[in-house]
C-alpha positions as CSV (number, residue, x, y, z in Angstrom):
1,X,138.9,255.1,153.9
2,X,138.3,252.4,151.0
3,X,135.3,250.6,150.6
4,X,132.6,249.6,148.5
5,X,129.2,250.9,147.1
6,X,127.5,247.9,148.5
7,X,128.7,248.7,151.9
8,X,127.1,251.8,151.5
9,X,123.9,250.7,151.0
10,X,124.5,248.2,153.8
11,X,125.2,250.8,156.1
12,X,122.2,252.8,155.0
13,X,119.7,250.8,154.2
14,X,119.8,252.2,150.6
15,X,119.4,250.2,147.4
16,X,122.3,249.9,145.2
17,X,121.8,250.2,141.8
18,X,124.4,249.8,139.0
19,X,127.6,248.1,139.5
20,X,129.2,247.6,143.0
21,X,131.8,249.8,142.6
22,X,135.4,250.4,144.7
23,X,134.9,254.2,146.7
24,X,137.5,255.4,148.6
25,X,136.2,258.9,150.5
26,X,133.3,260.9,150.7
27,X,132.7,264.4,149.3
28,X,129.7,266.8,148.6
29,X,131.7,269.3,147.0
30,X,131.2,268.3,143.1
31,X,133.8,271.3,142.7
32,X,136.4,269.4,144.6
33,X,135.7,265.7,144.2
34,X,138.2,263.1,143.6
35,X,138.2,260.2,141.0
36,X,137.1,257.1,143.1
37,X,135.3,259.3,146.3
38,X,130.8,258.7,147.2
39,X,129.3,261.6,146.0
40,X,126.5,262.7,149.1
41,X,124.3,265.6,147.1
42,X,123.3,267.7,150.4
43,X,119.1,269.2,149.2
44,X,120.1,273.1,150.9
45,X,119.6,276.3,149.8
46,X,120.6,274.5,146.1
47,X,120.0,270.7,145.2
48,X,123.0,268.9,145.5
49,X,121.0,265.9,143.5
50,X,121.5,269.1,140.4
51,X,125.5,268.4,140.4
52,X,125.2,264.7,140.6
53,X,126.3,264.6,136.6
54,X,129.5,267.3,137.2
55,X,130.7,264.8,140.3
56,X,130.9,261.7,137.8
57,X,132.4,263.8,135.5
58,X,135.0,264.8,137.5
59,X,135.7,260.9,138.2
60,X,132.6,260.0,141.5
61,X,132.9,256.5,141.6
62,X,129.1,256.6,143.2
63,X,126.5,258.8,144.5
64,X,123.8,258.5,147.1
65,X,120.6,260.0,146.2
66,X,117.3,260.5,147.0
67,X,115.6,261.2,143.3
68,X,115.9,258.8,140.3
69,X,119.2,257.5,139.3
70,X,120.6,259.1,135.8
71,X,123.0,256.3,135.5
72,X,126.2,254.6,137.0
73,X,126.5,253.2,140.4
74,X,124.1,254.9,142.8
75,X,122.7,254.0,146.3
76,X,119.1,255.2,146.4
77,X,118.3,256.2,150.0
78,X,114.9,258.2,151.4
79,X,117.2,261.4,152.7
80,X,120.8,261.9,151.6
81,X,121.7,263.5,154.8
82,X,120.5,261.4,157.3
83,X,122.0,258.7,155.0
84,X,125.5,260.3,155.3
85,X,124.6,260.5,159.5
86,X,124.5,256.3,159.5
87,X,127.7,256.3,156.9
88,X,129.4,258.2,159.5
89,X,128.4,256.0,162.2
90,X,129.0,252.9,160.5
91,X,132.7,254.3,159.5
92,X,133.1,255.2,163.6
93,X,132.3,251.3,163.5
94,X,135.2,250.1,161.2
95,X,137.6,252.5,162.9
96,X,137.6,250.9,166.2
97,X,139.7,248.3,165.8
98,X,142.9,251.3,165.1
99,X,142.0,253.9,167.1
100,X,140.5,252.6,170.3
101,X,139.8,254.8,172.9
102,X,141.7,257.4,171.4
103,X,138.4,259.1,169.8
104,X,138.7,263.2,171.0
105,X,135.6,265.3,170.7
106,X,136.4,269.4,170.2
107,X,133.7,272.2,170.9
108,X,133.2,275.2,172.5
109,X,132.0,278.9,171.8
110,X,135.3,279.6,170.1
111,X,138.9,278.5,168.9
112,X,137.4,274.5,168.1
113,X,139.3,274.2,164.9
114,X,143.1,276.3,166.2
115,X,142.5,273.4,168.9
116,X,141.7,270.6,167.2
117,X,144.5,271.5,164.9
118,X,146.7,271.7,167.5
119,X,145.8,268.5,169.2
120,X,146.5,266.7,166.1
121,X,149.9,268.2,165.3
122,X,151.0,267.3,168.7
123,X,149.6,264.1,168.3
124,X,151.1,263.1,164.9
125,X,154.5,263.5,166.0
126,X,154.0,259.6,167.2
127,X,150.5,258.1,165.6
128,X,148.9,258.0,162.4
129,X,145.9,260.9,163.1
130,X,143.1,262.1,161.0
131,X,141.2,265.4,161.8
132,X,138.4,267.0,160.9
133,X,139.3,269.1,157.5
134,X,138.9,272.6,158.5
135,X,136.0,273.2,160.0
136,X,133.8,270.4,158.9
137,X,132.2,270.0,162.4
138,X,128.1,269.6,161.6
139,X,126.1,266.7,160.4
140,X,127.8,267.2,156.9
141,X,131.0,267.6,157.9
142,X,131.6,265.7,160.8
143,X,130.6,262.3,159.0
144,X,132.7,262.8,156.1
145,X,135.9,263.5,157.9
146,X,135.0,259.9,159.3
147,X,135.0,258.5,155.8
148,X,137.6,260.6,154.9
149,X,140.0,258.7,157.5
150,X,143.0,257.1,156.8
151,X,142.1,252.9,157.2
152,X,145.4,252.7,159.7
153,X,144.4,256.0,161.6
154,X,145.1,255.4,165.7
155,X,143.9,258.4,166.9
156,X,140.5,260.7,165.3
157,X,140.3,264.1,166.6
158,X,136.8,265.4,165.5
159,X,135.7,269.2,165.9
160,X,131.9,269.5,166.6
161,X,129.8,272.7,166.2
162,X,126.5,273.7,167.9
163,X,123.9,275.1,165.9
164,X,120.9,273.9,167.5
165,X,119.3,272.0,170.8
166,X,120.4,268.2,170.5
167,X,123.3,269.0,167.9
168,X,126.6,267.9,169.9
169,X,124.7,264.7,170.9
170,X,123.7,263.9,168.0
171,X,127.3,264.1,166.5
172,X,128.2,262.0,169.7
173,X,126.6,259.3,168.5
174,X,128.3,259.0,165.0
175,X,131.6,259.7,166.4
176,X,131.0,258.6,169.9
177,X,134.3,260.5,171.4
178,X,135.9,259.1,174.7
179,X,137.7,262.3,175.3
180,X,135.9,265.6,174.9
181,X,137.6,269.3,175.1
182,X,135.4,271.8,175.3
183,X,137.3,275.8,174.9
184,X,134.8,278.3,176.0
185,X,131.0,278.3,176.9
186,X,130.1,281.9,175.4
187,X,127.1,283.6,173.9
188,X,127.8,282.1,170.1
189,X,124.5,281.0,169.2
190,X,123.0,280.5,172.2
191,X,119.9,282.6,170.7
192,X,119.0,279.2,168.6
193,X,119.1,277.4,172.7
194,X,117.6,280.0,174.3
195,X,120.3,281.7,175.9
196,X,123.0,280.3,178.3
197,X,121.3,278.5,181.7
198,X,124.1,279.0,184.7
199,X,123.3,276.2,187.5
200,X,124.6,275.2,190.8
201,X,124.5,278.8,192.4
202,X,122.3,281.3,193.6
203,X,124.2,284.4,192.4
């Protein structure tokens, strides 16, 4: 998806500083950026705002970040992350003029991403699709494959993980699926949820 630093900052209610440059993607992976793509430093286990220097070096057009700016364009924001939550959303936003309806949500315990691949190979046969890119299905991963869409893309097919209570909606809302899939209902990480609830029946 191509757009511009200042709809970034738009969109987040960041402040642009430097020059209002052309971005076309989302990445934050300085290791695999491309020339022209927002760099989003993730604060983790390590800093991402520490490899803001090796993404323009290896061609960032911007960054977002939540410390001071060491120079080019950047879109100062209070939380990089939530930040890249409301990109995500606002990208959903520009997208609905191509794809529609045609929005399909995949989760489950197991097999999301051999399914979602599979949806979108047997989709792609007849529209322009974009999928999540391996297994980016958290609030990281499931924003950028947003941004990462192509601009004439008819159909999205978005894999979403569960980590945590409140996860899967709040993916919902940035890629607000009409269709959902769901594979399994099983025990993976259902010690973060407290364990699966069965209702409806007595035994």
């Amino acid at each position: 998806m191509r757009f511009m630093a200042a709809d970034v900052a738009n969109a987040t209610g960041g402040a642009l500083v430097g020059q209002n440059a052309h971005l076309s993607g989302v990445s934050f992976d300085s290791r695999t950026i491309t020339p022209g793509q927002l760099f989003v430093p993730i604060v983790a286990e390590r800093d991402g705002h520490e490899f803001i220097e090796m993404a323009l070096k290896s061609g960032a057009g911007a960054y977002l970040t939540q410390r001071d700016p060491v120079g080019r364009s950047a879109i100062v924001v209070e939380d990089t992350l939530a930040a890249l939550l409301k990109l995500g959303a606002w990208a959903r936003g520009r997208l609905e003029a191509t794809v529609g309806g045609r929005v399909i949500g995949v989760t489950g315990s197991v097999g999301k991403t051999s399914t979602k691949d599979f949806i979108a190979a047997a989709l792609s046969s007849e529209l322009v699709v974009s999928a999540s890119e391996r297994s980016f299905n958290n609030d990281q991963g499931l924003p950028v494959t947003l941004l990462n869409a192509a601009d004439n893309a008819q159909v999205l097919v978005l894999e979403m993980g569960m980590r945590g209570l409140g996860e899967i909606a709040r993916l919902c809302v940035v890629g607000h699926p009409q269709i959902g899939v769901i594979t399994e209902v099983g025990d993976a990480h259902s010690e973060r949820v407290g364990g699966i609830c069965w209702f409806g029946g007595s035994n």
